[in-house]
BALOBA-1460 file (C-alpha; in Angstrom, 3 decimals):
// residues 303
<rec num="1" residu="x" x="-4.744" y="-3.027" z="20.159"/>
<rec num="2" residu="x" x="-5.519" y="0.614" z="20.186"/>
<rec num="3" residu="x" x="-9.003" y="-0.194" z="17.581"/>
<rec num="4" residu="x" x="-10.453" y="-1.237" z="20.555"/>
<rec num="5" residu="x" x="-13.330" y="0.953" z="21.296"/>
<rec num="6" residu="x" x="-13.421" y="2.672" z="18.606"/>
<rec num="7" residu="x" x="-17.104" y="2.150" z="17.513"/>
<rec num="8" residu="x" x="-18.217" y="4.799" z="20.498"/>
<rec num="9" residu="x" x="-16.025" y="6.999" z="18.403"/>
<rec num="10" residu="x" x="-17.707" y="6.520" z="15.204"/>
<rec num="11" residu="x" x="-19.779" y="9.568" z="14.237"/>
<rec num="12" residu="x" x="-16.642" y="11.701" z="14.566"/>
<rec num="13" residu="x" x="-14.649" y="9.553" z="12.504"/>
<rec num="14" residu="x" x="-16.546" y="9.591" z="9.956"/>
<rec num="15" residu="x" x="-16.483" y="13.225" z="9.870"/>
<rec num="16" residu="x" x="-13.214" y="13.505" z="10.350"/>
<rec num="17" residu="x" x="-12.584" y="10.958" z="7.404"/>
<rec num="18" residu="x" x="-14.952" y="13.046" z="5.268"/>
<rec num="19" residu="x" x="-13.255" y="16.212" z="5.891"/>
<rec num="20" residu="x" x="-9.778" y="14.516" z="4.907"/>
<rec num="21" residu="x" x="-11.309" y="13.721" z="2.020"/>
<rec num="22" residu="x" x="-12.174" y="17.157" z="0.810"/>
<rec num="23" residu="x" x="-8.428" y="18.598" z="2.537"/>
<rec num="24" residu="x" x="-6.239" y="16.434" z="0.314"/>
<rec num="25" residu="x" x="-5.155" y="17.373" z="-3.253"/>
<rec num="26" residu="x" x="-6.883" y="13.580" z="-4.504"/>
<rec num="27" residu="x" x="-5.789" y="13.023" z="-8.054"/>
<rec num="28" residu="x" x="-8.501" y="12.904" z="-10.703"/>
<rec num="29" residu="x" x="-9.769" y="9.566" z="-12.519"/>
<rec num="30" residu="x" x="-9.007" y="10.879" z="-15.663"/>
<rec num="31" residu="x" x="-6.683" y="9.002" z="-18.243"/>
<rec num="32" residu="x" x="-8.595" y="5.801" z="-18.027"/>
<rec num="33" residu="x" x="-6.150" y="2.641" z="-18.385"/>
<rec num="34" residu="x" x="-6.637" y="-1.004" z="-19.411"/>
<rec num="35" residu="x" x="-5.014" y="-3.111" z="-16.933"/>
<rec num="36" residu="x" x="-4.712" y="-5.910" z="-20.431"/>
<rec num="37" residu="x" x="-3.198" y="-3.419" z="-22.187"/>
<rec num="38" residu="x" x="-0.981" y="-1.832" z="-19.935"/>
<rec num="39" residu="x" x="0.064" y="-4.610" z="-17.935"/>
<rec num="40" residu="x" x="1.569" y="-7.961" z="-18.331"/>
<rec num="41" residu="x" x="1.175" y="-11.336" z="-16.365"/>
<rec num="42" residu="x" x="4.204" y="-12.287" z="-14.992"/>
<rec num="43" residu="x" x="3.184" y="-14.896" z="-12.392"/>
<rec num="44" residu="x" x="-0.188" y="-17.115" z="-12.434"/>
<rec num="45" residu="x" x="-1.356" y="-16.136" z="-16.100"/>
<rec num="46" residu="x" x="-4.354" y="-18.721" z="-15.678"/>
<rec num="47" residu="x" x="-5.454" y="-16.614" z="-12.363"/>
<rec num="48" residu="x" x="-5.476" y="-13.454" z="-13.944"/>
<rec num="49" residu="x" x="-9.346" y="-12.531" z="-15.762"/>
<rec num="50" residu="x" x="-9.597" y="-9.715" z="-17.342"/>
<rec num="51" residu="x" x="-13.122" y="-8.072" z="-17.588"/>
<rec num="52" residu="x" x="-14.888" y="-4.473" z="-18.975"/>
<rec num="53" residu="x" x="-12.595" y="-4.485" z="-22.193"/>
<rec num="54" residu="x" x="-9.821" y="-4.430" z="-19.502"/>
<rec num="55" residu="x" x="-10.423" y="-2.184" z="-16.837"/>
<rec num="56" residu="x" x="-11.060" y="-4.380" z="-14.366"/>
<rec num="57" residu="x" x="-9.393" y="-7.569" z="-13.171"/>
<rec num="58" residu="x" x="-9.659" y="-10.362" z="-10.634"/>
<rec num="59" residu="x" x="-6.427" y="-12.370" z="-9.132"/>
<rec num="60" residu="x" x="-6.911" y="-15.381" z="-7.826"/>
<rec num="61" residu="x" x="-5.035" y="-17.523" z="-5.217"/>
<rec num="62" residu="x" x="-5.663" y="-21.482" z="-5.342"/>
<rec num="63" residu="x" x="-3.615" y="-24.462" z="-4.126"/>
<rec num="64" residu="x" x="-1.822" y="-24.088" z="-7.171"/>
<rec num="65" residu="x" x="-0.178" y="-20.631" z="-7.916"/>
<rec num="66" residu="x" x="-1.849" y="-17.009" z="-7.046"/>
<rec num="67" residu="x" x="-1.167" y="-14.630" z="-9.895"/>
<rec num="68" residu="x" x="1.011" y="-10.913" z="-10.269"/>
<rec num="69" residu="x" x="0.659" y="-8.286" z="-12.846"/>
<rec num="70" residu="x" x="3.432" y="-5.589" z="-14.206"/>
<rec num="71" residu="x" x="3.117" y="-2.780" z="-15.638"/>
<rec num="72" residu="x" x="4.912" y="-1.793" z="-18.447"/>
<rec num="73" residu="x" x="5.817" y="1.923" z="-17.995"/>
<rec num="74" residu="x" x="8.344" y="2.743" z="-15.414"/>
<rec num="75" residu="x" x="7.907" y="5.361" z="-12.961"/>
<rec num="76" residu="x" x="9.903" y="7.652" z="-11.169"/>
<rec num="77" residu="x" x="7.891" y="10.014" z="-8.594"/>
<rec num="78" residu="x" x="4.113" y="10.072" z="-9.147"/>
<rec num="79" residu="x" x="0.999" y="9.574" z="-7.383"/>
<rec num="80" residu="x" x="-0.714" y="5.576" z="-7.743"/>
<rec num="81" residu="x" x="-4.334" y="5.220" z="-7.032"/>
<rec num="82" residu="x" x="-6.200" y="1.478" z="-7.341"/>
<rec num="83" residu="x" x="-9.483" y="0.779" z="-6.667"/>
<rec num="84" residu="x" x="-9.529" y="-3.066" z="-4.436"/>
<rec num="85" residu="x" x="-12.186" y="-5.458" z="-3.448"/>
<rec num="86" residu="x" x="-10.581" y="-7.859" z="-1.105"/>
<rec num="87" residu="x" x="-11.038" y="-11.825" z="-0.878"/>
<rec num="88" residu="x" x="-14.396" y="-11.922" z="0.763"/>
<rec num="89" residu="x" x="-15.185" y="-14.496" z="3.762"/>
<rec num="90" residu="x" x="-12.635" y="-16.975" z="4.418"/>
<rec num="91" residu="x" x="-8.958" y="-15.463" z="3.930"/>
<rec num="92" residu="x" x="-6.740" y="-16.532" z="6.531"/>
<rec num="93" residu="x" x="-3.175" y="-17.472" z="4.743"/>
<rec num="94" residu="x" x="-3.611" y="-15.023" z="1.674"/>
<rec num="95" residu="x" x="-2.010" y="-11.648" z="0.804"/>
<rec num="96" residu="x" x="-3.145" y="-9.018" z="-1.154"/>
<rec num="97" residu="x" x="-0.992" y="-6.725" z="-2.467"/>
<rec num="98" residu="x" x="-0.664" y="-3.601" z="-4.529"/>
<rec num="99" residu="x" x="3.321" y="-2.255" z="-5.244"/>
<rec num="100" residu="x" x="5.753" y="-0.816" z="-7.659"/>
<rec num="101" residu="x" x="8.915" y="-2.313" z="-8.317"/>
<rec num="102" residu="x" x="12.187" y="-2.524" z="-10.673"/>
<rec num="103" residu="x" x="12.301" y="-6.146" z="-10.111"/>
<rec num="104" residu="x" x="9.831" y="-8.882" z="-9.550"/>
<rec num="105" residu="x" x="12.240" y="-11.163" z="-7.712"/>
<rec num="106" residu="x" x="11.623" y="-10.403" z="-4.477"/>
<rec num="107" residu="x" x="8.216" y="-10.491" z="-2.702"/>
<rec num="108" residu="x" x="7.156" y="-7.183" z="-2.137"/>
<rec num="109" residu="x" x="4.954" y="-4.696" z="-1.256"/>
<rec num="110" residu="x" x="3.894" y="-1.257" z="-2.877"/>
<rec num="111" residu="x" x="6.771" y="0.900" z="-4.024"/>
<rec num="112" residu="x" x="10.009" y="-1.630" z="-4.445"/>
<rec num="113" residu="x" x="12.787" y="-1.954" z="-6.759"/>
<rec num="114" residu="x" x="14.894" y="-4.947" z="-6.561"/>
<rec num="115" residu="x" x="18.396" y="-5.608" z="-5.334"/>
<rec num="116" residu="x" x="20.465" y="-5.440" z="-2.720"/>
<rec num="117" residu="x" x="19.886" y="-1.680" z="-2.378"/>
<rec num="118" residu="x" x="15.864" y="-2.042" z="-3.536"/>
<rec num="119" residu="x" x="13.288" y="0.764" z="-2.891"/>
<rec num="120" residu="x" x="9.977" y="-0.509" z="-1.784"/>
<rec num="121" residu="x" x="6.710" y="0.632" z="0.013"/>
<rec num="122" residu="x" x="4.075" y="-2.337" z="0.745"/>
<rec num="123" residu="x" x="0.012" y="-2.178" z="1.190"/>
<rec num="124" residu="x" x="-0.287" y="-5.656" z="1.627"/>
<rec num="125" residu="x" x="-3.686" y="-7.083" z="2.766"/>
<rec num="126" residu="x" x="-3.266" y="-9.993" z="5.645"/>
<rec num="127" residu="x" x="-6.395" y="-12.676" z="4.855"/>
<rec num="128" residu="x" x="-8.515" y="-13.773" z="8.318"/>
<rec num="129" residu="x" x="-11.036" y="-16.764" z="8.931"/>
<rec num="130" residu="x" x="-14.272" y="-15.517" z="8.173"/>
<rec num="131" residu="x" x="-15.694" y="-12.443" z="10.497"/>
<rec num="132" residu="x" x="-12.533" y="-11.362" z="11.567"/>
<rec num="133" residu="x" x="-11.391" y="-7.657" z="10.168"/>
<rec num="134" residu="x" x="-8.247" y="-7.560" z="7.731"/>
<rec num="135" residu="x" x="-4.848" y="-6.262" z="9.092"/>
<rec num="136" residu="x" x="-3.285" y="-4.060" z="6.875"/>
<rec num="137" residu="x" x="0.608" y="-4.394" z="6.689"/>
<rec num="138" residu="x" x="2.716" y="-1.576" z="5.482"/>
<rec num="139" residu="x" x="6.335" y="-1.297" z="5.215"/>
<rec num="140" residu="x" x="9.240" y="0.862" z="3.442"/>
<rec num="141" residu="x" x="12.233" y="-0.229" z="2.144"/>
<rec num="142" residu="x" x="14.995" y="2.454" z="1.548"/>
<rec num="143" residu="x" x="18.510" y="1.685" z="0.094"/>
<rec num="144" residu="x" x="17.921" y="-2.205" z="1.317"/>
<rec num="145" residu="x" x="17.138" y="-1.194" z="4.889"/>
<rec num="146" residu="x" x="13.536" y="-2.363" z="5.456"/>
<rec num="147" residu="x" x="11.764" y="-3.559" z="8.807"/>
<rec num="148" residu="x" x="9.655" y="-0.392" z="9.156"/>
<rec num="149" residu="x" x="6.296" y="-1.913" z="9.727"/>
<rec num="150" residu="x" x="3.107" y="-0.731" z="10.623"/>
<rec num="151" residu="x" x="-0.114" y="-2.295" z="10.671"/>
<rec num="152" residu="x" x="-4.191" y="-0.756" z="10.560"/>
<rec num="153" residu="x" x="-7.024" y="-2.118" z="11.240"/>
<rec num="154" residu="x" x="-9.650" y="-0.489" z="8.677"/>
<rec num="155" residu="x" x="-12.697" y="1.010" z="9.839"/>
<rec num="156" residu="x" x="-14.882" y="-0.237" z="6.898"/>
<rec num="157" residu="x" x="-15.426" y="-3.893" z="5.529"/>
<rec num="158" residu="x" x="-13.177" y="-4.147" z="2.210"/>
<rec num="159" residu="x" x="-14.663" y="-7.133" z="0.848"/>
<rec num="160" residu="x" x="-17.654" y="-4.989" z="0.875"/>
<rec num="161" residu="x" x="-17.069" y="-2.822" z="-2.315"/>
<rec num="162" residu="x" x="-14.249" y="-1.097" z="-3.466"/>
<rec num="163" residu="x" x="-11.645" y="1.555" z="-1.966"/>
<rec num="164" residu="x" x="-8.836" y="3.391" z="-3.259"/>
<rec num="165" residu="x" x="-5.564" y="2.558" z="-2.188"/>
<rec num="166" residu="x" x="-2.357" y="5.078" z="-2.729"/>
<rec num="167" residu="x" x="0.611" y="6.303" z="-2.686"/>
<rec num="168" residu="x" x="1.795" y="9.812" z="-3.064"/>
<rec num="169" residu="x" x="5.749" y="9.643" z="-3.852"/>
<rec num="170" residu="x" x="8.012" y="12.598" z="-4.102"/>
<rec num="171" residu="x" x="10.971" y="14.032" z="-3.475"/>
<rec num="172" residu="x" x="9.906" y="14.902" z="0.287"/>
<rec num="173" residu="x" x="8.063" y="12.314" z="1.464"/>
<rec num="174" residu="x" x="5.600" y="9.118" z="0.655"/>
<rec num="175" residu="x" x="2.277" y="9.499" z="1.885"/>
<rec num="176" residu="x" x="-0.259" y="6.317" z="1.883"/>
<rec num="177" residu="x" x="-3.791" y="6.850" z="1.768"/>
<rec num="178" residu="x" x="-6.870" y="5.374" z="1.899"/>
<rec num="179" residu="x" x="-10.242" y="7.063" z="-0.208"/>
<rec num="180" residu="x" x="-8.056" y="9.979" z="0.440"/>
<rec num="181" residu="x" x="-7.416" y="9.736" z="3.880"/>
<rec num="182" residu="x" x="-3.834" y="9.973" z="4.528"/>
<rec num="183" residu="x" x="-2.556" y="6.796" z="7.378"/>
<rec num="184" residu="x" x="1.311" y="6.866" z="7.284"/>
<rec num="185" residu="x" x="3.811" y="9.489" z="6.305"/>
<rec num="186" residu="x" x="7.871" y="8.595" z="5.281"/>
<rec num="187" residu="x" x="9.817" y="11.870" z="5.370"/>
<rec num="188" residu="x" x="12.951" y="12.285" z="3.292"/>
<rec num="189" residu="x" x="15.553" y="12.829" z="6.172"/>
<rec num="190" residu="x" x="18.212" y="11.711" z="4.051"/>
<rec num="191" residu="x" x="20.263" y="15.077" z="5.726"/>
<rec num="192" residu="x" x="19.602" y="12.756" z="8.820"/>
<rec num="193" residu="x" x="21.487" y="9.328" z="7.735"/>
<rec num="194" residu="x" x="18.070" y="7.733" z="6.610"/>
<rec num="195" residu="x" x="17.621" y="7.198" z="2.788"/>
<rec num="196" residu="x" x="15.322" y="8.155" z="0.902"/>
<rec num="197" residu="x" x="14.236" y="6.442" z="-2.401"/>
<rec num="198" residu="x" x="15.248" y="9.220" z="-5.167"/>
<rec num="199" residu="x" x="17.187" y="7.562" z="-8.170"/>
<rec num="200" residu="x" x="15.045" y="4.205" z="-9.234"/>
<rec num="201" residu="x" x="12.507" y="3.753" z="-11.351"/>
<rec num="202" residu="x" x="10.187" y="1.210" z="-10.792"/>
<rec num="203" residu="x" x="7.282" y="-0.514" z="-12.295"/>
<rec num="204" residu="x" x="3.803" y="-1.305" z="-10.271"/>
<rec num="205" residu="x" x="2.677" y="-4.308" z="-9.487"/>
<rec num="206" residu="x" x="-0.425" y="-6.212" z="-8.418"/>
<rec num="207" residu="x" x="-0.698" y="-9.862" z="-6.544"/>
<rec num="208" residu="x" x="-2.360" y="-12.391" z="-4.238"/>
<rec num="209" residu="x" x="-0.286" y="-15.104" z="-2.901"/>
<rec num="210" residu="x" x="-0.200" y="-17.509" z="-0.085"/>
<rec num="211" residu="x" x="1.751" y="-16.560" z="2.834"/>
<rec num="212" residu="x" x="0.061" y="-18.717" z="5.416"/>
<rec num="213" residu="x" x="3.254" y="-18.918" z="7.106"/>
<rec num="214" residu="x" x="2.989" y="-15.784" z="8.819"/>
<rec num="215" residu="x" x="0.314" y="-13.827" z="7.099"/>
<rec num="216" residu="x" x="-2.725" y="-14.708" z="9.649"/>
<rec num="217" residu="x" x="-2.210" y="-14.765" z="13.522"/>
<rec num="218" residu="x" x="1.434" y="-14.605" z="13.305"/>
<rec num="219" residu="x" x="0.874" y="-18.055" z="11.123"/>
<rec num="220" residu="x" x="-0.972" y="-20.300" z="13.251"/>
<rec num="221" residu="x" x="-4.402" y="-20.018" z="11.003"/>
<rec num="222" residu="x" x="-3.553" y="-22.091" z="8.079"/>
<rec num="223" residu="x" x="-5.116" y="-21.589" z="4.497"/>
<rec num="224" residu="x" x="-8.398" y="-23.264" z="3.898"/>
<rec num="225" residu="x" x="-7.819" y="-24.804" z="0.283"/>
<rec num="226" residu="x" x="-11.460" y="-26.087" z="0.371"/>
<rec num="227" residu="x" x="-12.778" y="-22.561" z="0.331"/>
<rec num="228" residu="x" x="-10.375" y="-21.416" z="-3.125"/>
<rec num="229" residu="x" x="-9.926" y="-20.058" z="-5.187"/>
<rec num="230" residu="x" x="-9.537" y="-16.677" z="-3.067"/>
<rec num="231" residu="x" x="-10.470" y="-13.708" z="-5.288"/>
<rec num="232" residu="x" x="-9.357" y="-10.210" z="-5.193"/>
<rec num="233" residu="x" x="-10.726" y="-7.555" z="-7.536"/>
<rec num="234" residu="x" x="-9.016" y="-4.401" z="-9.303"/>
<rec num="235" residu="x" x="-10.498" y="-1.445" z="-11.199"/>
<rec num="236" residu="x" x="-9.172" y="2.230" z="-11.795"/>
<rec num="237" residu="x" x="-5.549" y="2.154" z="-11.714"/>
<rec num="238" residu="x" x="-4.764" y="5.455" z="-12.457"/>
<rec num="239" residu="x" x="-1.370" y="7.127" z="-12.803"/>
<rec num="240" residu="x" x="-2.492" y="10.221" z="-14.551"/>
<rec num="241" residu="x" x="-0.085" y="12.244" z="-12.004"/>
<rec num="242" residu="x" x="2.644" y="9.784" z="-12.182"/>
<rec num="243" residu="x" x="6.165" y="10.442" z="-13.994"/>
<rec num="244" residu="x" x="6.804" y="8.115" z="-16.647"/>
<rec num="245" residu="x" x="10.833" y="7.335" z="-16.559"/>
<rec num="246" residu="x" x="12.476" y="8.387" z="-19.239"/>
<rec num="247" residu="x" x="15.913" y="8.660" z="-18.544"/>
<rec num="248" residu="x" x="15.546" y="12.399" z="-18.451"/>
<rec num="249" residu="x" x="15.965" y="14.208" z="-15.079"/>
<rec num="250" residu="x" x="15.130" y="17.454" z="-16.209"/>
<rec num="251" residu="x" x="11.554" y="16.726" z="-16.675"/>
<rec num="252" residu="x" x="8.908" y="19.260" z="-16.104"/>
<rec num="253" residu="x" x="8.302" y="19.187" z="-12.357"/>
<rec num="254" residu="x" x="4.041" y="19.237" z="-11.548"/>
<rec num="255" residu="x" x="3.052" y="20.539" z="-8.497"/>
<rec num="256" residu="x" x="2.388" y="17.256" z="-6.937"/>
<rec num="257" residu="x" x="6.689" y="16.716" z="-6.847"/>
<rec num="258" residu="x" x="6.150" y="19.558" z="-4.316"/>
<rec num="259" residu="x" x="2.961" y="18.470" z="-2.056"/>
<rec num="260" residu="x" x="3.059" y="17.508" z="1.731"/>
<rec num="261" residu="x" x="0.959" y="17.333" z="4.403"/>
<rec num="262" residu="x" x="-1.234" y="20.033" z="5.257"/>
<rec num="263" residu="x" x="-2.440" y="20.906" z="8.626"/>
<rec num="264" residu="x" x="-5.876" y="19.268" z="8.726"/>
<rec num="265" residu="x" x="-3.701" y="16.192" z="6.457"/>
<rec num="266" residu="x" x="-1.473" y="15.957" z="9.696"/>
<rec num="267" residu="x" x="-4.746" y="15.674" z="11.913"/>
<rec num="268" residu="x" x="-6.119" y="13.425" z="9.774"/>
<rec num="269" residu="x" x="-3.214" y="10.882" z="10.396"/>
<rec num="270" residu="x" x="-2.634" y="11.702" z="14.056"/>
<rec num="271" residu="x" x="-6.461" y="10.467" z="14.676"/>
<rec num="272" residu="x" x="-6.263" y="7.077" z="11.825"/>
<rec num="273" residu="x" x="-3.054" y="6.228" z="13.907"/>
<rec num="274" residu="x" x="-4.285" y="6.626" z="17.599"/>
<rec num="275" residu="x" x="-7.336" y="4.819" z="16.237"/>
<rec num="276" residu="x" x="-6.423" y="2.799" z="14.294"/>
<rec num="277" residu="x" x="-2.544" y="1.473" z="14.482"/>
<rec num="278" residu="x" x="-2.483" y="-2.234" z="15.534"/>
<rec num="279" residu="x" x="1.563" y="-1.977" z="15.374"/>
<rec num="280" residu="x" x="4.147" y="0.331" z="14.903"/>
<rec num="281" residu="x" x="7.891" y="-0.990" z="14.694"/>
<rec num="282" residu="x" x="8.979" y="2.622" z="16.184"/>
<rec num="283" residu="x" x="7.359" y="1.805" z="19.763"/>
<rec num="284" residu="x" x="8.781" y="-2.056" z="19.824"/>
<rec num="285" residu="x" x="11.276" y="-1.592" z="22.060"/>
<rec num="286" residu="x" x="11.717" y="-5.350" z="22.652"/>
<rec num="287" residu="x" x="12.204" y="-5.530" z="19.380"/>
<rec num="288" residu="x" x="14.783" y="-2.810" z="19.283"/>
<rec num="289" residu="x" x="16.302" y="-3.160" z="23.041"/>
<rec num="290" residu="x" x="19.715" y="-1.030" z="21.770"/>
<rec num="291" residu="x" x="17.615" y="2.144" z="20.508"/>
<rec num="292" residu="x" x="14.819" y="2.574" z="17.557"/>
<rec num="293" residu="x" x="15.722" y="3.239" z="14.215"/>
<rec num="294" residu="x" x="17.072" y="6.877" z="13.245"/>
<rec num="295" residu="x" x="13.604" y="7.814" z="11.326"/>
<rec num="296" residu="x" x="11.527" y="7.036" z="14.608"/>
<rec num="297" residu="x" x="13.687" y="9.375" z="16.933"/>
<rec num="298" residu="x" x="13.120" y="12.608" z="14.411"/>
<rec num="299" residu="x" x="9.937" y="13.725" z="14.864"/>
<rec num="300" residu="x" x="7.029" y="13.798" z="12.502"/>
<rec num="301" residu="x" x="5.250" y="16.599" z="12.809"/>
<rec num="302" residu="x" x="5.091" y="19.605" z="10.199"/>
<rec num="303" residu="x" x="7.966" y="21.411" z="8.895"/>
């Protein structure tokens, strides 16, 4: 795992990480929403508590049922920030997620709409037994075609207090970040064969499940039902830069529709992924023996 290490490293991280912070265009926290207001249960109603006249809410995962929320709006193009606590101690088995999508009947992660042809970008949160960090598992979806994985380790404890998790998504490219740090970059090379999502709207979504299947150690640490419920905890969802769909195309365009990395931005994510990437589906050659995916042979740098 490349994290390993990385501790020697850490006064320059973390002023590299500050930096970032001040390089990217971060979206304000104004236009304050009310996650009862704006959002609906759609899975696990009794998991779902809603606290601070609505602006914050906890999920929770026991043997039961976890819990999802949907938004109401639909979006297409915008920036999505979300404050998360995640489960703290014991969390092998559970996901956490954060994602937008048309549809709610398939499990996904952060940007999805469903179908056959579904859109969809994933923070999801892998659980561990107690001490061990938390795996962060990203993947796209474009047109259907998915398996694009890559997983972090964070450099900071996220049970600890809050971070904000998000997604810049425009017509060029979707860019996650973390407080503002960007970790993974998806081009549009749609000139290139590779789709890009441009046509769906989709609503956002927020969930904790059990996936103890696979979610921990490739599945062989089970959940610990004696130590539910698992609780994650959301505050500041804020889509103040985020397009509200319409139905009309020919929408004002804000300068974020037009934003990409800038130079420091690309430094930024060349250091979080030599640091910090635990896996990236675009050096698994076993896993692609006859040649890697289109996307992973164009390269990535600045245009």
């Amino acid at each position: 795992m490349r994290a390993s290490g990385l501790w020697r490293l850490a006064p320059l991280l973390v002023l590299v990480l500050a930096a970032a912070g001040t390089a990217v265009d971060a979206s304000p926290r104004g236009g304050e929403h009310d996650f009862h207001r704006d959002f609906e249960v759609t899975w696990g109603e009794g998991n779902a508590r809603f606290h601070d006249g609505g602006r914050v809410v906890e999920l929770s995962l026991d043997e039961r049922t976890g819990a999802r929320l949907q938004s109401k709006q639909r979006y297409l193009f915008g920036r999505f920030d979300l404050d998360i606590k995640l489960v703290p101690g014991e969390s092998a088995g559970t996901i956490t997620a954060f994602y937008v999508s048309r549809f709610f009947l398939l499990i996904c992660g952060l940007i999805c709409t469903g179908g056959a042809r579904h859109d969809e970008v994933d923070f999801e949160f892998l659980g561990n037994v107690s001490g061990e960090p938390y795996l962060l598992h990203t993947n796209i979806f474009s047109d259907g075609k998915g398996e694009r994985e890559q997983q972090f380790v964070l450099w900071f404890d996220p049970t600890a207090d809050f971070h904000t998790y998000s997604i810049l998504w425009n017509p060029h490219n979707i860019i996650l970040y973390i407080d503002g740090t960007p970790i993974r970059v998806f081009r549009n090379n749609a000139a290139y064969g590779v789709p890009f999502p441009t046509r769906q709207p989709v609503h956002v979504f927020f969930s904790i499940w059990n996936a103890e299947d696979w979610a921990t150690q490739g599945g062989r640490v089970k959940t610990d039902w004696s130590k539910a419920p698992f609780v994650a905890t959301y505050r500041r969802y804020n889509v103040t830069n985020a397009r509200v769909w319409d139905g009309n195309s020919q929408q004002q365009q804000p300068s974020w529709m037009a934003q990409r990395l800038d130079w420091w931005s690309w430094m930024t994510l060349s250091w979080v992924r030599m640091n910090y990437m635990a896996y990236d589906y675009c050096e698994d050659s076993k896993r692609f023996p006859h040649g890697f995916p289109a996307e992973c042979i164009i390269p990535i740098g600045r245009t």
